[in-house]
DSSP file (Angstrom, degrees, kcal/mol; ACC not computed):
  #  RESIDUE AA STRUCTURE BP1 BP2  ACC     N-H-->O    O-->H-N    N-H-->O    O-->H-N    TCO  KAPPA ALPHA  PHI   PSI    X-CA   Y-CA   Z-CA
    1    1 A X    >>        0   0    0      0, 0.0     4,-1.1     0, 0.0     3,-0.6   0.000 360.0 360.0 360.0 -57.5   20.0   35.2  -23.5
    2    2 A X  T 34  +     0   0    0      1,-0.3     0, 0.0     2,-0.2     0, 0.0   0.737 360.0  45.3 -32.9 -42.2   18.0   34.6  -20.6
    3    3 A X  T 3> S+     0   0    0      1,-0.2     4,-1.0     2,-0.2     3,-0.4   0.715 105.2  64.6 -98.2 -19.9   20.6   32.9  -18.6
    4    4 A X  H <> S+     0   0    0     -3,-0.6     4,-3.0     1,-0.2    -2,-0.2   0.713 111.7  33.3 -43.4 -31.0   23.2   35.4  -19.5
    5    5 A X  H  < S+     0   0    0     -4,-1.1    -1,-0.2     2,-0.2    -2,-0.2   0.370 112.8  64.3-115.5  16.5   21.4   38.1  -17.8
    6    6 A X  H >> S+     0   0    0     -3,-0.4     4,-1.5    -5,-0.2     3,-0.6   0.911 109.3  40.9 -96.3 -67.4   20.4   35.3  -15.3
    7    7 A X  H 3X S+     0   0    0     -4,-1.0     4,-0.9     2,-0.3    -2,-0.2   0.713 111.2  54.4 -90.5 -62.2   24.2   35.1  -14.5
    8    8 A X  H 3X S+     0   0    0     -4,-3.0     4,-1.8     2,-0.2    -1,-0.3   0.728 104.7  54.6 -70.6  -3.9   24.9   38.8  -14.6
    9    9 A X  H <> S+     0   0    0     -3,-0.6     4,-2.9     2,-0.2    -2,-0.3   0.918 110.7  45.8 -80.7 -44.8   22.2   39.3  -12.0
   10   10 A X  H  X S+     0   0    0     -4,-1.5     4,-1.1     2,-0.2    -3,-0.2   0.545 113.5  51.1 -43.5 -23.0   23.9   36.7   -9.7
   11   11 A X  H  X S+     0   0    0     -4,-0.9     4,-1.0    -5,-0.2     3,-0.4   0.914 110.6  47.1 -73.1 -82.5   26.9   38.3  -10.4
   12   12 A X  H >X S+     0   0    0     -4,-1.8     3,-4.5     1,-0.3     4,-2.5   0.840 112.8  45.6 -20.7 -73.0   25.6   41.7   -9.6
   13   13 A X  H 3X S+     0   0    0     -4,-2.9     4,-6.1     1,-0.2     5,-0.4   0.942 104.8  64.3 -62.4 -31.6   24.0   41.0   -6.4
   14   14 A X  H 3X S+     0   0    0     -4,-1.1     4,-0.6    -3,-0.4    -1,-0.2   0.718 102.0  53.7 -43.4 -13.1   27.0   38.9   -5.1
   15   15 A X  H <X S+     0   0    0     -3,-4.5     4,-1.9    -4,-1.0    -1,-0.3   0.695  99.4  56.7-108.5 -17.2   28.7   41.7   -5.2
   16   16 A X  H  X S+     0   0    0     -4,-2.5     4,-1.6    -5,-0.4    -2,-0.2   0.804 104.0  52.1 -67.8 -36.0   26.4   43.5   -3.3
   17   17 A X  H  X S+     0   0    0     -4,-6.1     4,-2.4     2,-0.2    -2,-0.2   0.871 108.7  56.8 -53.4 -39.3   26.5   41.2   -0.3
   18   18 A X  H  X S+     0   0    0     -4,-0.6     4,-1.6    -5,-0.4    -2,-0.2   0.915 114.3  33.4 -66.6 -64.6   30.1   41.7   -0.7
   19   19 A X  H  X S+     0   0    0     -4,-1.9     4,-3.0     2,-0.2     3,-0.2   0.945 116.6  56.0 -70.7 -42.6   29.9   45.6   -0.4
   20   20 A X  H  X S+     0   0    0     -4,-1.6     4,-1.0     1,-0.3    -2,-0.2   0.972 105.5  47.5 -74.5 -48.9   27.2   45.5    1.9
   21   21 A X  H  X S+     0   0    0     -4,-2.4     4,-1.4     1,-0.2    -1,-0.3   0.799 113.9  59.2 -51.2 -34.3   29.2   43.0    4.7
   22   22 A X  H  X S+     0   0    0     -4,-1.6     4,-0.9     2,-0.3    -2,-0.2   0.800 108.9  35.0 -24.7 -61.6   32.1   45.6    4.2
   23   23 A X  H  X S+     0   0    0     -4,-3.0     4,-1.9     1,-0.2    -1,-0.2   0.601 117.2  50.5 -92.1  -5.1   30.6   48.4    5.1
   24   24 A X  H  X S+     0   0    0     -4,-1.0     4,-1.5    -5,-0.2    -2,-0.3   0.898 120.7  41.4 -95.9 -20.2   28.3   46.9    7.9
   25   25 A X  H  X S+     0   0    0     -4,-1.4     4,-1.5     2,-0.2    -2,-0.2   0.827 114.5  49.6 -46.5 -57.2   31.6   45.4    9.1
   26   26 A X  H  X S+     0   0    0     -4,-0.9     4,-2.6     1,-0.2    -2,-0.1   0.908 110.4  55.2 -54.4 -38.5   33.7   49.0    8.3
   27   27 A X  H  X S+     0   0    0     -4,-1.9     4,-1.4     2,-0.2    -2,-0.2   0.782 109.7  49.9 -83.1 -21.5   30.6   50.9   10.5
   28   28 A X  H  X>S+     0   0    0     -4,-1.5     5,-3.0     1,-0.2     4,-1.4   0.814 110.0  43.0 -83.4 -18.1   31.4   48.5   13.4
   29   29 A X  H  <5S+     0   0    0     -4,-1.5    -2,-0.2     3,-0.2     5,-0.2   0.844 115.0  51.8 -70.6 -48.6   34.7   48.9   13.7
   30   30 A X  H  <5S+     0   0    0     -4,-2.6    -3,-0.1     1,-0.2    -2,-0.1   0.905 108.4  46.7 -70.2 -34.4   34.3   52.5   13.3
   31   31 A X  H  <5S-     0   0    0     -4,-1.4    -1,-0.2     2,-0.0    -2,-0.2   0.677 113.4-118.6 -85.0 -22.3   31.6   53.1   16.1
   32   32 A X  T  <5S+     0   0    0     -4,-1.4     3,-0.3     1,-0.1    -3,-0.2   0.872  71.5 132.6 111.7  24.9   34.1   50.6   18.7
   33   33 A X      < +     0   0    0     -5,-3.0    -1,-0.1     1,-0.2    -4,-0.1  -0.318  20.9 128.6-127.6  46.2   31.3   47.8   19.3
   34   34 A X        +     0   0    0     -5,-0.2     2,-0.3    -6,-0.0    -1,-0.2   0.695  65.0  43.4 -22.7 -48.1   33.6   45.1   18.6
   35   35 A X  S    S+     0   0    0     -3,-0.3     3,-0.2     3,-0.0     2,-0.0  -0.589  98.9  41.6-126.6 173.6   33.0   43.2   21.6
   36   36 A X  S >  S-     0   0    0     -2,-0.3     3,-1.6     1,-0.2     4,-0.2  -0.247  99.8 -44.3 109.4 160.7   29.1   42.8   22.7
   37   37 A X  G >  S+     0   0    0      1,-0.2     3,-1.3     2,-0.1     2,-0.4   0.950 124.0  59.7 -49.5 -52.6   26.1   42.2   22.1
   38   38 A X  G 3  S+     0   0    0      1,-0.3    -1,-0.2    -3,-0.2    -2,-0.1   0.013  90.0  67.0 -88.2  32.8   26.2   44.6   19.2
   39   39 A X  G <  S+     0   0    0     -3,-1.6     2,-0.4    -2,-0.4    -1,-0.3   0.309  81.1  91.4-100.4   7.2   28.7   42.9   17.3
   40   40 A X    <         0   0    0     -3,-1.3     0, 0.0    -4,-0.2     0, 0.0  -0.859 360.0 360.0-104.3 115.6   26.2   39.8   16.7
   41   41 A X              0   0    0     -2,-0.4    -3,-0.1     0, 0.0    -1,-0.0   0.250 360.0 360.0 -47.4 360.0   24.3   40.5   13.5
């Protein structure tokens, strides 16, 4: 039981790096800083 919810918690958060690189990815593109210093994480 423990490593089941071990497993969906890894699940879970992988998918929250996922969404989270998306959108910081979506919000640089949108604001045009492509090129730059402020494309460097």
């Amino acid at each position: 039981m423990g490593f089941s919810l071990f497993a969906n918690f890894r699940e879970y958060l992988l998918k929250l790096i996922n969404f989270a690189t998306l959108y910081e990815i979506y919000r640089r593109i949108s604001i045009g800083c492509f090129d730059g210093e402020l494309w460097r994480f």
